[in-house]
N, C-alpha and C positions, 0 to 999 in steps of 0.2 A: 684903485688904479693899478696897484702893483701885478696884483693875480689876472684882468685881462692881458696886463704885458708878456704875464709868463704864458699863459694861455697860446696868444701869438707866438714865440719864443718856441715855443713846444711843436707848435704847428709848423714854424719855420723849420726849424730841426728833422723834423717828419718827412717835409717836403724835401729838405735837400739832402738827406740820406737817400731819401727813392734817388731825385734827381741824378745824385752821382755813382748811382748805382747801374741806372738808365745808362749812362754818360760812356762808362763799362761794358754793359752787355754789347752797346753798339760795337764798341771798339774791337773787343776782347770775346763776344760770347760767353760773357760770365753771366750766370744765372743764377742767382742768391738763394731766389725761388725752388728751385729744383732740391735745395736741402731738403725742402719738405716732404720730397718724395723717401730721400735714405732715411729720413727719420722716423718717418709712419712706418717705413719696411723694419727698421732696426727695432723700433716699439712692439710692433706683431712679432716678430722671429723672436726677441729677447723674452718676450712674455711668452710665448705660445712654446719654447724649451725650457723655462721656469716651471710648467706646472706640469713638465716629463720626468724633472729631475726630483728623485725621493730624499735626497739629501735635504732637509729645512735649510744648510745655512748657505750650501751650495744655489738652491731654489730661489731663497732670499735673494742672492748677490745677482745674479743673475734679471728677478725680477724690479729690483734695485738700477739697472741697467735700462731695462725696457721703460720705465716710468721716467728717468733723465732724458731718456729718448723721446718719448711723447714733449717731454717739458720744451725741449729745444725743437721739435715742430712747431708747438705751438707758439715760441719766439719768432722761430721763420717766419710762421704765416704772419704773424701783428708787425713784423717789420718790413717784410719785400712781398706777402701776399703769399698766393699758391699759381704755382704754374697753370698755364692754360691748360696743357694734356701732359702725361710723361713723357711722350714722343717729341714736346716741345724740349726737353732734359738727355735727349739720347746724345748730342753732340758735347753737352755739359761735362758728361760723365765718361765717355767714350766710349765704343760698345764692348768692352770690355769691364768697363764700371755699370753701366748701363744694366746689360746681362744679368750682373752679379745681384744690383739690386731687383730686378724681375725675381732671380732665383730665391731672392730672400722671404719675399712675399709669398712664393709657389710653396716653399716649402713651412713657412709661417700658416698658410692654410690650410695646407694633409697634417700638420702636426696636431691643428687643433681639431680636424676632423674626430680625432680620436684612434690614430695610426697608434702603436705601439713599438718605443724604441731603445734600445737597448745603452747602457752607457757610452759604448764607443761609439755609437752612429752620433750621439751626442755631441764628444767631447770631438768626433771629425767633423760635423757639420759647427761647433764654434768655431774648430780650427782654419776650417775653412772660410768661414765669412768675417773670421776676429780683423783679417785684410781689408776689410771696408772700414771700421774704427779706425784704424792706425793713416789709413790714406784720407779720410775724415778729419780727422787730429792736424796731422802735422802738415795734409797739402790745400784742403779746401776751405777749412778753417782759419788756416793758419793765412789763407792768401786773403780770404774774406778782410780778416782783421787789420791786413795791410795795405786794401784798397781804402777800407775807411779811415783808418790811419793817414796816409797819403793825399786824401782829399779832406783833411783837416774835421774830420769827424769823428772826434774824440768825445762822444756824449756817450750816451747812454748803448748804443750800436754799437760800438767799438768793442768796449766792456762787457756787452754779453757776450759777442764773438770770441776773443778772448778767454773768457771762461769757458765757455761751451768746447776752445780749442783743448784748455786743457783738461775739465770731464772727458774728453773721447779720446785722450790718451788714459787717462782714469780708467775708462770701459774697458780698453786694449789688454791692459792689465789684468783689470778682474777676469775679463773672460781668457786670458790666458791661462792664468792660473785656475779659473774652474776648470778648464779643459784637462790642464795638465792632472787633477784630483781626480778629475773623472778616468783619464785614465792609470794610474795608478789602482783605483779600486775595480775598474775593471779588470786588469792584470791582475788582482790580490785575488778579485773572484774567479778565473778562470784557475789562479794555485792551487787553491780552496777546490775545485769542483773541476778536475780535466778531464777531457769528453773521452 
């Protein structure tokens, strides 16, 4: 008897996480959904400059990033779905988030075409997109966690959000500091070798 109640219980939980979710978008234009799109883009760019960078441990950290990235899409989708189209996410994100994440994927593509890049275009193009982590972390995450918060959905939703808030400060970090490695030894190699 016990296990169909939790059964139902689970199912309830389920439904009223969507529900007050739904409850949100109406209100607010909040789209939970649309993570799934920064996430797949932050999984391809993090992986696809992982196997640019010749450093192992830099490589490592880096692809270390990109597979957290995958992990928390695939939370998104089992919890809020996947958005109808990315066009449905352009207001979500603003077209300036928006853009950024397009950009992330453009350039996750030519990376793994098999372009050839040099440390600095690296550690600018982490430096440049490390601003999706940090506005991830601390503004959509961190707000996600306090809609469910707020409408008394303290299960298991809350708690991933939550952690996921604080892995993409985590990310922020790592990819900061590989950036900043990366260039350091780009400077060390141009000391070494000027044109």
């Amino acid at each position: 008897m016990l296990i169909p109640l939790f059964g139902l219980f689970k199912l309830f939980a389920k439904y009223y996480i969507r529900w007050a979710i739904v409850e949100l978008t109406v209100i607010e234009g909040f789209k939970p959904e649309c993570l799934a799109i920064l996430e797949e883009a932050a999984c391809k760019f993090y992986t696809a400059l992982a196997r640019k960078v010749k450093d192992p441990r830099l490589s490592k950290a880096l692809e270390v990033v990109g597979l957290e990235s995958k992990n928390h899409y695939e939370i998104i989708v089992a919890f809020f779905g996947k958005p109808a189209g990315a066009e449905d996410c352009r207001r979500f994100f603003g077209e300036e988030g928006f853009r950024m994440v397009e950009e992330m994927l453009q350039v996750a593509e030519r990376l793994s075409s098999g372009v050839e890049v040099s440390l600095e275009e690296v550690a600018s193009l982490l430096e440049r997109f490390n601003s999706v982590e940090k506005v991830a972390g601390e503004e959509i995450y961190s707000k996600l966690y306090s809609v469910l918060i707020a409408e008394e959905c303290k299960g298991l939703a809350s708690l991933l959000m939550r952690s996921i808030a604080s892995q993409e400060d985590f990310h922020y970090k790592v990819v900061e500091e590989v950036a900043r490695t990366l260039r350091r030894e780009a400077q060390a190699n141009r000391e070494r070798c000027p044109e």
